[in-house]
C-alpha positions as CSV (number, residue, x, y, z in Angstrom):
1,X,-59.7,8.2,-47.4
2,X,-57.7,6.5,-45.0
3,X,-57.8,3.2,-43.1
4,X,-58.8,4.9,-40.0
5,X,-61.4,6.0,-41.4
6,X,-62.4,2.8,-42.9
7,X,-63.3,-0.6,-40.8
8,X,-63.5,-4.2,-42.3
9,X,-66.7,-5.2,-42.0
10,X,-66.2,-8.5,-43.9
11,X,-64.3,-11.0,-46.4
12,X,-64.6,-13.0,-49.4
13,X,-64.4,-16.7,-48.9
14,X,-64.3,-17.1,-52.5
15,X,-67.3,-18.6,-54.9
16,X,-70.4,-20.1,-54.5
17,X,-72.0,-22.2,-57.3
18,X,-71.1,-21.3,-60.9
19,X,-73.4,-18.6,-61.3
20,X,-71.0,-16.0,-59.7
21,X,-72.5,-16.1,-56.7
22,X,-69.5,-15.3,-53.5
23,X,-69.9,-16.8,-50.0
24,X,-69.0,-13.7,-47.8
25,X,-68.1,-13.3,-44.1
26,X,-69.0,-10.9,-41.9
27,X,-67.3,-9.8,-38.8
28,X,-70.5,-7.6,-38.1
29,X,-72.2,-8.4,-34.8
30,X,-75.5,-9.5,-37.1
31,X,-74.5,-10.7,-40.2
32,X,-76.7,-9.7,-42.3
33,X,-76.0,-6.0,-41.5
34,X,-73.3,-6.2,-43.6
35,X,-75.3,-5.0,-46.7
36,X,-76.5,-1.9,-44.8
37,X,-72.7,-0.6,-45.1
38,X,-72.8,-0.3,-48.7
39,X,-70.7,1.0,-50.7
40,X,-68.4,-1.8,-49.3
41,X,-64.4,-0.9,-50.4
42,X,-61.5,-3.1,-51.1
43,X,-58.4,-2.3,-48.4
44,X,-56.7,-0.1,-50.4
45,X,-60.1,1.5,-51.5
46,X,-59.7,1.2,-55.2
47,X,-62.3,-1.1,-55.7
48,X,-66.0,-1.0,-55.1
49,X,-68.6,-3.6,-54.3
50,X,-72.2,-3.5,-54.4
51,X,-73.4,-6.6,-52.8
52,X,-77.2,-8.2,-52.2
53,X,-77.4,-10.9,-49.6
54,X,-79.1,-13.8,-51.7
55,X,-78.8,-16.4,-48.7
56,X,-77.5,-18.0,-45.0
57,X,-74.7,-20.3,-46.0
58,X,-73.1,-22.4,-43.2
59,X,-70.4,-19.9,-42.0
60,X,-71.0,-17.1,-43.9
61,X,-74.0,-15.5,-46.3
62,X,-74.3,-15.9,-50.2
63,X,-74.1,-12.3,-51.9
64,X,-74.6,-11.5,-55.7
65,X,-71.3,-8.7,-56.4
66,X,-72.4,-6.5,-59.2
67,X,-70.6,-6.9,-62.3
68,X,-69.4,-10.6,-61.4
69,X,-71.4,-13.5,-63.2
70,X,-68.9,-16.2,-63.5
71,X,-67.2,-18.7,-61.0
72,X,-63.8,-17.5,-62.4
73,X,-64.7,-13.9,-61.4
74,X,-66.0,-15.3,-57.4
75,X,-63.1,-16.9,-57.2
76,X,-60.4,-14.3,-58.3
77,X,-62.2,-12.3,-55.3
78,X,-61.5,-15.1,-52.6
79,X,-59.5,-13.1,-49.7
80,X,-61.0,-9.5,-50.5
81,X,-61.6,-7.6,-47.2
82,X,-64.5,-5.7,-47.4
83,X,-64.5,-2.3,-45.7
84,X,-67.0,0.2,-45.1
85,X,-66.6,4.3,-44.1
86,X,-67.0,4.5,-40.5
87,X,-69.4,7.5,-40.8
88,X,-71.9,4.4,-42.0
89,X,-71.4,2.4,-38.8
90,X,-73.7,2.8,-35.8
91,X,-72.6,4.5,-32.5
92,X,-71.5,2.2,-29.9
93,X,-72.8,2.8,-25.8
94,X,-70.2,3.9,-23.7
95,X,-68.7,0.6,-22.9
96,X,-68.6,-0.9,-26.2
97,X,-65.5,-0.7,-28.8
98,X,-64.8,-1.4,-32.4
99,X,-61.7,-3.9,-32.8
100,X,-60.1,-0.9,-34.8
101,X,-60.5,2.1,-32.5
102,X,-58.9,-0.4,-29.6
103,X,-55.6,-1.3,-32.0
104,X,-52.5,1.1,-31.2
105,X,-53.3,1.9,-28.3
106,X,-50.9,2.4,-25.5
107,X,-51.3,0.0,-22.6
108,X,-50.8,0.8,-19.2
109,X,-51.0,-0.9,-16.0
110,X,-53.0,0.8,-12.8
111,X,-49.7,2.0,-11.4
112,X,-49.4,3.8,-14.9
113,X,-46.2,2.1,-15.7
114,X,-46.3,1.3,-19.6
115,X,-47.0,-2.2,-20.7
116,X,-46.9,-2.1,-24.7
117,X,-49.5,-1.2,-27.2
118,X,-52.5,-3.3,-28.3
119,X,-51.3,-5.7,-31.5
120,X,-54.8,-6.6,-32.5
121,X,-58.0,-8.1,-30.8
122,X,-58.9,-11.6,-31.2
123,X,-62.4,-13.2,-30.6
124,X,-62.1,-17.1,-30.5
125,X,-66.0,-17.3,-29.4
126,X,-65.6,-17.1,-25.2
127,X,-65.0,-12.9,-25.3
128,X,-62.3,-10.8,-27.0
129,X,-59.1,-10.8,-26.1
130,X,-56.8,-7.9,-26.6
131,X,-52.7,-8.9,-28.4
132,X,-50.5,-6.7,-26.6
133,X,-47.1,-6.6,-27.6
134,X,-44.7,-5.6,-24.6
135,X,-41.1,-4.8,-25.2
136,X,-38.5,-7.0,-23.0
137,X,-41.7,-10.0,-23.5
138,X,-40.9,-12.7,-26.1
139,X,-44.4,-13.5,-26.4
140,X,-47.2,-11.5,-26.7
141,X,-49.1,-10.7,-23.5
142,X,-52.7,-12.1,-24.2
143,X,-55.5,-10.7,-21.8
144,X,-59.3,-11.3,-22.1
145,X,-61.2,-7.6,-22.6
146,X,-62.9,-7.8,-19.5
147,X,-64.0,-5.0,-16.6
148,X,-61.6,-7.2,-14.5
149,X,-58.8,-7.2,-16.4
150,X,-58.9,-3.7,-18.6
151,X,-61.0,-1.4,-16.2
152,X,-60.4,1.9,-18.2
153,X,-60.4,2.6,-22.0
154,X,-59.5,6.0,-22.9
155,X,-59.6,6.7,-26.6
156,X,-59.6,10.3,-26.4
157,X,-56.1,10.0,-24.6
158,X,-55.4,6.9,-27.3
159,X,-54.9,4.6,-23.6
160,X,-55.9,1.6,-22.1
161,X,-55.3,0.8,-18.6
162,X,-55.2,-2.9,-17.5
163,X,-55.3,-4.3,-14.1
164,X,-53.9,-7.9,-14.9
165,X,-54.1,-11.5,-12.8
166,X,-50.9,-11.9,-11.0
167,X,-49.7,-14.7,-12.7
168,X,-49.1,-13.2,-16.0
């Protein structure tokens, strides 16, 4: 199966305690929904993890990974992406996006003159912010994923249109 098929729903922050216990965190909207996307995959997909949320840890949950009962075993997993099929994630309304649908795309300004594509998406905590790298720029154009500022999101055509503040 292939990545865009797959979406990282979470990470491995590495152990918790000595029992094997991982501290996990989840990039899902409700943390603790992360379990409801089981089978979770590693990246490449040759790896499988069965987790059960044991506990809220301060940034991030404790999880019980089957087959792992020692603190060496936690911590060889520190860094693991955890992904999930996409079939197994809820639909979004109309004017919601995963991070990974929005990635690629071409970006185009309302004049339809191309801009770049989008590099990633980045959510610091005030709103998501689309990475949009734009050839001739030196720097990549940062602009917060707003009606305002990106008034049309096309996935079918694989386009975002952007209607950007002046100074930028």
């Amino acid at each position: 199966m292939s990545n865009s098929e797959r979406i990282c729903v979470g990470a491995i922050a590495g152990a918790f305690g000595v029992q094997g216990e991982v501290r996990i965190k989840s990039f899902c909207a409700e943390p603790e929904d992360i379990a409801d996307y089981a089978p979770l995959y590693s990246e490449d997909g040759t790896q499988t993890y069965e987790i059960k949320l044991t506990r809220p840890l301060k940034n991030g949950l404790g999880a019980r990974i089957e087959n792992v009962a020692t603190k060496e075993q936690a911590d060889a997993l520190r860094g693991t992406t955890l992904w999930t099929d996409r079939a197994q994630l809820p639909s979004l309304p109309d004017d919601e996006f995963y991070h990974a649908d929005l990635i690629g795309l071409e970006v185009v300004d309302t004049g339809g003159a191309k801009v770049g594509k989008v590099h990633a998406v980045h959510n610091h905590g005030a709103g998501d912010i689309l990475e949009i790298n734009a050839p001739g720029r030196k720097t990549a154009l940062l602009l917060p994923f707003t009606k305002a500022h990106v008034p049309t999101v096309d996935l079918a055509a694989a386009r975002i249109v952007i209607d950007p503040p002046e100074d930028l």
